[in-house]
Backbone as a printed PyTorch tensor [residue, N CA C, xyz], in Angstrom:
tensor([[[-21.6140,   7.4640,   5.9240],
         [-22.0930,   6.3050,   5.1900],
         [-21.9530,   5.0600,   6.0310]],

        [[-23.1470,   4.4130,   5.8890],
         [-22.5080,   3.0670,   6.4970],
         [-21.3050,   1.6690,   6.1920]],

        [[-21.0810,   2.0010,   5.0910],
         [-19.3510,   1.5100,   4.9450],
         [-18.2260,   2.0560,   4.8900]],

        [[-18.5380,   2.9890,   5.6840],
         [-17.4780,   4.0230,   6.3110],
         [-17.1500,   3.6490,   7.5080]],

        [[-15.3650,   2.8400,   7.9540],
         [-15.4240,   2.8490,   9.2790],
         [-13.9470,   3.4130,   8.8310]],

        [[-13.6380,   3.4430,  10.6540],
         [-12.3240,   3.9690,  10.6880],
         [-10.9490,   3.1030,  10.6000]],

        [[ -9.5340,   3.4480,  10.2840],
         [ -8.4620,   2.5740,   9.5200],
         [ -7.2000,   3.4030,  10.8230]],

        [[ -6.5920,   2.7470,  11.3580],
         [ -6.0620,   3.2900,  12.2310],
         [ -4.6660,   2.7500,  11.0640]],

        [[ -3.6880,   3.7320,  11.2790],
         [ -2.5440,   4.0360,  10.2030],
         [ -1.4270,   3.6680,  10.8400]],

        [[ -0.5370,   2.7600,  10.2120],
         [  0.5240,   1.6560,  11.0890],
         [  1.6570,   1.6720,   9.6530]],

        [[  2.5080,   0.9120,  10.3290],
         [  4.0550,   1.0810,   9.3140],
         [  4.6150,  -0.1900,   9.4160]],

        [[  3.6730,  -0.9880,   9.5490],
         [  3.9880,  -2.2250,  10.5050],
         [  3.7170,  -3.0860,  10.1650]],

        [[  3.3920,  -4.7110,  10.0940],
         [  2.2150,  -5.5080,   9.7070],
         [  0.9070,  -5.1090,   9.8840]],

        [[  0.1660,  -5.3320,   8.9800],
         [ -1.4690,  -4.7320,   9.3810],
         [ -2.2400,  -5.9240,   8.2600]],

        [[ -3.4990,  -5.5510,   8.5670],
         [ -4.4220,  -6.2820,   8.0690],
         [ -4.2540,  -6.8840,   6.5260]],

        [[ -3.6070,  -6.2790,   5.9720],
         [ -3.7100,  -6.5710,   4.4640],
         [ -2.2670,  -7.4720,   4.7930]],

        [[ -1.2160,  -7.7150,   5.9350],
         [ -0.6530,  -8.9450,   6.0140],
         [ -0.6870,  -9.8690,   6.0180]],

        [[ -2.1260, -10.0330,   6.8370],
         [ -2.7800, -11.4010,   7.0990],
         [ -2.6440, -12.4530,   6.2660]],

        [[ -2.4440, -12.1720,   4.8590],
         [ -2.5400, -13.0560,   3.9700],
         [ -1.2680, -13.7750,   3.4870]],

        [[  0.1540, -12.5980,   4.1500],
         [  1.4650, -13.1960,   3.5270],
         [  1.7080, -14.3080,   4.6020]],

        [[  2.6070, -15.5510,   3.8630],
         [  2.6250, -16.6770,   4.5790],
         [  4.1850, -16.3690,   5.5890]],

        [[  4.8760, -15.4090,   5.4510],
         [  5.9650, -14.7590,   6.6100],
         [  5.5880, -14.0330,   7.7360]],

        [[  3.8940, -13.8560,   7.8270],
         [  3.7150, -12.8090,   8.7720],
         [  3.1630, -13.5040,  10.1700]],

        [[  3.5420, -13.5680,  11.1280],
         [  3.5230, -14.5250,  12.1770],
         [  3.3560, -13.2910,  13.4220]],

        [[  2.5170, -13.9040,  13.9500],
         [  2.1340, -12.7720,  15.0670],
         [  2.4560, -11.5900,  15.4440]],

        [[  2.3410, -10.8900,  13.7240],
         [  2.5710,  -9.3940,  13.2380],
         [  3.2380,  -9.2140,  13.1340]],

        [[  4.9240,  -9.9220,  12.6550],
         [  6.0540,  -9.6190,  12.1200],
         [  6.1750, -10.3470,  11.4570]],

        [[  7.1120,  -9.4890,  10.3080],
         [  7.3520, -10.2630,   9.5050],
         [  8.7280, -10.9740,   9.3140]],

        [[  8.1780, -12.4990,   8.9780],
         [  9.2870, -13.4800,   9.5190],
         [ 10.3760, -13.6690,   8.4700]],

        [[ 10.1600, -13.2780,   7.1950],
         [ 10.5480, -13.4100,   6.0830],
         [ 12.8770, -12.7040,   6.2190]],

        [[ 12.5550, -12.2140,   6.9170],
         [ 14.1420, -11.5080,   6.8070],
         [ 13.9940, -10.1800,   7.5060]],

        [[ 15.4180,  -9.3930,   8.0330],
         [ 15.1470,  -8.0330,   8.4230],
         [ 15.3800,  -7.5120,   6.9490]],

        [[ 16.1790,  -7.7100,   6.0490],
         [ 15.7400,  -6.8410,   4.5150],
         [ 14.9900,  -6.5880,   4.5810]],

        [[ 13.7180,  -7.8100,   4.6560],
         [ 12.5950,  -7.7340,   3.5750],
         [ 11.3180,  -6.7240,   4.8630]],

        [[ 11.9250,  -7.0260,   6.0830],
         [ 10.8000,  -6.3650,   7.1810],
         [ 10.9810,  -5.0720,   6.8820]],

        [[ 12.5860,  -4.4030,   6.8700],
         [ 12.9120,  -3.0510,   6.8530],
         [ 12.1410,  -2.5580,   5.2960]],

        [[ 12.7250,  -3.3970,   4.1870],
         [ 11.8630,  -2.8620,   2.8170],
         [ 10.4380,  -2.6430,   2.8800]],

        [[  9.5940,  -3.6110,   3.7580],
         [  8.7000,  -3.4870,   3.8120],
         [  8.0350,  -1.9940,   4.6220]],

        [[  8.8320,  -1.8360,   5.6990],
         [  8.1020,  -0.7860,   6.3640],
         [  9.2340,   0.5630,   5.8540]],

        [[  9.5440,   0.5620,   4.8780],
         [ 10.2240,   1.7320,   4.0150],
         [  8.8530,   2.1910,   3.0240]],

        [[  8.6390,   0.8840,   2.4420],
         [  7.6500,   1.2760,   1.1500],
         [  6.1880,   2.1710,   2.3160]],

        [[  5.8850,   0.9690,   3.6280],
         [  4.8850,   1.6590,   4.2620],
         [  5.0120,   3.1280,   4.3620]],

        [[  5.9660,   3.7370,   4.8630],
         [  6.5440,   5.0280,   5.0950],
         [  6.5580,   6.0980,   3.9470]],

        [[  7.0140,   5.5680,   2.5740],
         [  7.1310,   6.3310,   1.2260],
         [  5.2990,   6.8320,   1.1680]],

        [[  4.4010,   5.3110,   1.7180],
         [  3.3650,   5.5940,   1.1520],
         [  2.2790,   6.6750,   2.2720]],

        [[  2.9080,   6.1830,   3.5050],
         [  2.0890,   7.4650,   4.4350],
         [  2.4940,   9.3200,   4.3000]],

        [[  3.8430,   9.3160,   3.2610],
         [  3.9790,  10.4400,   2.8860],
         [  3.3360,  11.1970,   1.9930]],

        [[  3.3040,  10.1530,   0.9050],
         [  2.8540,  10.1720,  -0.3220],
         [  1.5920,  10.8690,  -0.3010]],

        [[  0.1730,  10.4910,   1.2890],
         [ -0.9270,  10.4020,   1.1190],
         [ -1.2250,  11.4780,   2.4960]],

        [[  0.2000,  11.9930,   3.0730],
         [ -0.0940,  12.6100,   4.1240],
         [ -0.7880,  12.0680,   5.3260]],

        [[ -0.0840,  11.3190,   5.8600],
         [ -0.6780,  10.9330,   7.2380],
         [  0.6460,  10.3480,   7.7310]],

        [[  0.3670,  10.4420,   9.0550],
         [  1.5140,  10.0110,  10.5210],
         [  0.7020,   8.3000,  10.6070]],

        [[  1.9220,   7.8700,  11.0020],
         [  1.5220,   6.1660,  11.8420],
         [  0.4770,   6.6770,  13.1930]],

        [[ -0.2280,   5.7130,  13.3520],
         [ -0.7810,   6.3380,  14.6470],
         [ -2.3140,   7.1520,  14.6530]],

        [[ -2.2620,   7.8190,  13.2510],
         [ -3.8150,   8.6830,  13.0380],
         [ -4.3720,   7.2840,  12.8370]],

        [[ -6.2620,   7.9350,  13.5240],
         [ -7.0100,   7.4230,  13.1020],
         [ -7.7910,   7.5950,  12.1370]],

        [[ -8.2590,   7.4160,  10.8270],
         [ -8.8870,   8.2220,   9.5860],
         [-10.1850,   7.5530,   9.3320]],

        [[-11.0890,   8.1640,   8.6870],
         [-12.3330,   7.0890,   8.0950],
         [-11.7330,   6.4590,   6.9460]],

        [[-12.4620,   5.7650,   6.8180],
         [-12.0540,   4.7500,   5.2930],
         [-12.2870,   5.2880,   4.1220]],

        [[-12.9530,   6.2930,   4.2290],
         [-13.7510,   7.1610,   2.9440],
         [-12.8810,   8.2650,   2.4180]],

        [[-12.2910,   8.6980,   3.6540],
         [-11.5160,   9.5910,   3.3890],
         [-10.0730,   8.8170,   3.2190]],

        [[ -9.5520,   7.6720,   3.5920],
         [ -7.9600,   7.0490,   3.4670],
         [ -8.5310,   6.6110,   2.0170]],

        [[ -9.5700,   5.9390,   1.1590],
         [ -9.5200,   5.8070,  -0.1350],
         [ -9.9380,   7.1230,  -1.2900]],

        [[-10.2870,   8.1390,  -0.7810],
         [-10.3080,   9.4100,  -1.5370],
         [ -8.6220,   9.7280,  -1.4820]],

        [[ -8.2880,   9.7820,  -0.6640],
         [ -6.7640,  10.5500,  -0.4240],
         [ -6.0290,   9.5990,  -1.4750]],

        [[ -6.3220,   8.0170,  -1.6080],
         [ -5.5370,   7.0770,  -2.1690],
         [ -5.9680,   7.4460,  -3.9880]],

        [[ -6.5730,   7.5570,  -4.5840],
         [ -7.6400,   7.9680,  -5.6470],
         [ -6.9020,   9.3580,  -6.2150]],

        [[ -6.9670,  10.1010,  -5.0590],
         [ -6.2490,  11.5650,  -5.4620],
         [ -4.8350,  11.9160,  -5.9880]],

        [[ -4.1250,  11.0230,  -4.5630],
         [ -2.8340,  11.2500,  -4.6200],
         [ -2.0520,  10.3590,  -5.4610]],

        [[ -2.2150,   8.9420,  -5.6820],
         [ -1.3080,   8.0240,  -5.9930],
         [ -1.6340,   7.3480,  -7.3230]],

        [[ -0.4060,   7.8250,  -8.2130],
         [ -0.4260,   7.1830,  -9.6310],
         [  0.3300,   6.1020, -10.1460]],

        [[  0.2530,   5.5950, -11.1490],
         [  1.0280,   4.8330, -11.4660],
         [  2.8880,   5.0720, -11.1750]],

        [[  3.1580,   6.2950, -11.4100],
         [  4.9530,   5.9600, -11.0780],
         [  4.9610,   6.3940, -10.0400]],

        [[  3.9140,   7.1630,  -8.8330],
         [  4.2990,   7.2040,  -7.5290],
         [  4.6050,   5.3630,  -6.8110]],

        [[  3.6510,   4.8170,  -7.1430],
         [  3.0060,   3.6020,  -7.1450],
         [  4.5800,   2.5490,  -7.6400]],

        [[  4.8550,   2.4500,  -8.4690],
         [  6.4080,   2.3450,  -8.4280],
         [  7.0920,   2.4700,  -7.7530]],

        [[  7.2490,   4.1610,  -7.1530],
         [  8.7450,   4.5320,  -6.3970],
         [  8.4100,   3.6270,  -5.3840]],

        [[  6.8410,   3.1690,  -4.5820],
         [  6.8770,   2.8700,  -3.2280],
         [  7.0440,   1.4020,  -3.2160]],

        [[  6.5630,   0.7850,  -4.3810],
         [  6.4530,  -0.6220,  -4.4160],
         [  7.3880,  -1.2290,  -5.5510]],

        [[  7.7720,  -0.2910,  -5.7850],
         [  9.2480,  -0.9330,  -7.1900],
         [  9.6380,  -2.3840,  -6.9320]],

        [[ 10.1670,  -2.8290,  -6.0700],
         [ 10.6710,  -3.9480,  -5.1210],
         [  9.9250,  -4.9850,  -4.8650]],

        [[  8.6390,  -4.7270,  -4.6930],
         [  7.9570,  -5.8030,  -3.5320],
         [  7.5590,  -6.8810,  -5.1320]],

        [[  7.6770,  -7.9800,  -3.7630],
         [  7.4010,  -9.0980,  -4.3170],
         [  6.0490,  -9.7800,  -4.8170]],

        [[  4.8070,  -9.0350,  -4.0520],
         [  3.5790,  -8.5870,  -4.1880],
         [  2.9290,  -8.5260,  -5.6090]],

        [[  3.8660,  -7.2880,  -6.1310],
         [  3.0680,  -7.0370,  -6.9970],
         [  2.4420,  -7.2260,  -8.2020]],

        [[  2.8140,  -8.6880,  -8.7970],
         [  2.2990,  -9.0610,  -9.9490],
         [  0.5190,  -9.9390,  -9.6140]],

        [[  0.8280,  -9.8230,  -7.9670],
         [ -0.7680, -10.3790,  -7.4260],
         [ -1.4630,  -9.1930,  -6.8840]],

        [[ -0.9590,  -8.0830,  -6.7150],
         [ -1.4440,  -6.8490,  -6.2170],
         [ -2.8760,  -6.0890,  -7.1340]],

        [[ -3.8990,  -6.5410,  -6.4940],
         [ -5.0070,  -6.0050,  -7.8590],
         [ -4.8100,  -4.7330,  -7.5820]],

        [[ -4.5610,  -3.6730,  -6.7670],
         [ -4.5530,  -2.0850,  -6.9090],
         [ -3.1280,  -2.1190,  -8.0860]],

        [[ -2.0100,  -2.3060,  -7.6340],
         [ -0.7310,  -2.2970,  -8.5400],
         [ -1.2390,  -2.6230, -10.2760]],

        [[ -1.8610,  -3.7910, -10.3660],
         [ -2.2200,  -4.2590, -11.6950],
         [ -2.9670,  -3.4110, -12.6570]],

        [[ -4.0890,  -2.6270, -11.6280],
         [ -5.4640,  -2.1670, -11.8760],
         [ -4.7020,  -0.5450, -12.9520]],

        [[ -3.7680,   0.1980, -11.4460],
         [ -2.6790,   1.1010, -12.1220],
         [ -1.6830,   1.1070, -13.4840]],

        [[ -1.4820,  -0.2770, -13.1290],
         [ -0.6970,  -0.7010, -14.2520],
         [ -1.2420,  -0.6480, -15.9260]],

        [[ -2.4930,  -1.3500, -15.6750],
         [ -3.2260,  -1.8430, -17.0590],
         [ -3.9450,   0.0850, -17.3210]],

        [[ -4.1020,   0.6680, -16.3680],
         [ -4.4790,   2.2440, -16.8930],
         [ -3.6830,   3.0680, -17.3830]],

        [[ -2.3390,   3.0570, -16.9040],
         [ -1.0220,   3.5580, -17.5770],
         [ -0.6250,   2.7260, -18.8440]],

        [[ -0.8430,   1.4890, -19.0520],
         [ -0.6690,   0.9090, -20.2430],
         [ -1.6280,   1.5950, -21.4970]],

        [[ -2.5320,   1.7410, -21.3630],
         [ -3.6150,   2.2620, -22.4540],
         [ -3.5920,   3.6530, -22.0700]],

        [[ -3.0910,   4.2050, -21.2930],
         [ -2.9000,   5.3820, -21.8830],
         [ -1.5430,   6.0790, -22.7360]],

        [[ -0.5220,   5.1490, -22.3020],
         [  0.3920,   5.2520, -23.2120],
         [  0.3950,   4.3720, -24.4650]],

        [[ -0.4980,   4.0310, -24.7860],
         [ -0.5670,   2.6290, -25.6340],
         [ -0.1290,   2.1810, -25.7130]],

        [[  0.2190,   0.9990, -25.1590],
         [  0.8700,  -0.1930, -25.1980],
         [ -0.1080,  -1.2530, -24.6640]],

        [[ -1.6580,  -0.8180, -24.8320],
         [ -2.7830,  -1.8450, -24.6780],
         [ -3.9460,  -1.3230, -25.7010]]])
């Protein structure tokens, strides 16, 4: 497909950092806690979805694998912590689907 490119798989700062205001020429400046928490949750989640740091994957296939594998309380164990997630639209998106299905929406 043509919005299919490839996502090279890191544990590290990456693209979706860009936006935190601690991340400074790909580290994160915020604390070693918060660097180590951070590349813990990365790690929970390259397990979670089966892949090594380092593969290169298509995008089609890293958001099928994401779709398949990861639910709302996996989605928890990895991100329980982060500070992220009340702005996180994937986290929210999970959230508000586990809410109505347990009803509580």
């Amino acid at each position: 497909r043509r919005d299919d490119f490839l996502v090279e798989v890191v544990d590290e700062c990456d693209d979706i950092c860009e936006v935190c205001p601690y991340q400074l020429d790909g580290v994160c400046q915020k604390g070693k806690r918060s660097a180590k928490r951070t590349r813990v949750m990365d790690q929970k989640l390259l397990k979670i979805l089966g892949l090594k740091k380092g593969r290169k994957i298509s995008s089609q296939n890293l958001f099928s694998r994401i779709k398949e594998k990861l639910n709302f309380s996996l989605l928890i164990k990895v991100c329980g912590e982060c500070g992220w997630r009340e702005v996180c639209i994937y986290y929210l998106k999970l959230r508000n689907r586990w809410r109505k299905k347990v009803g509580l929406i």
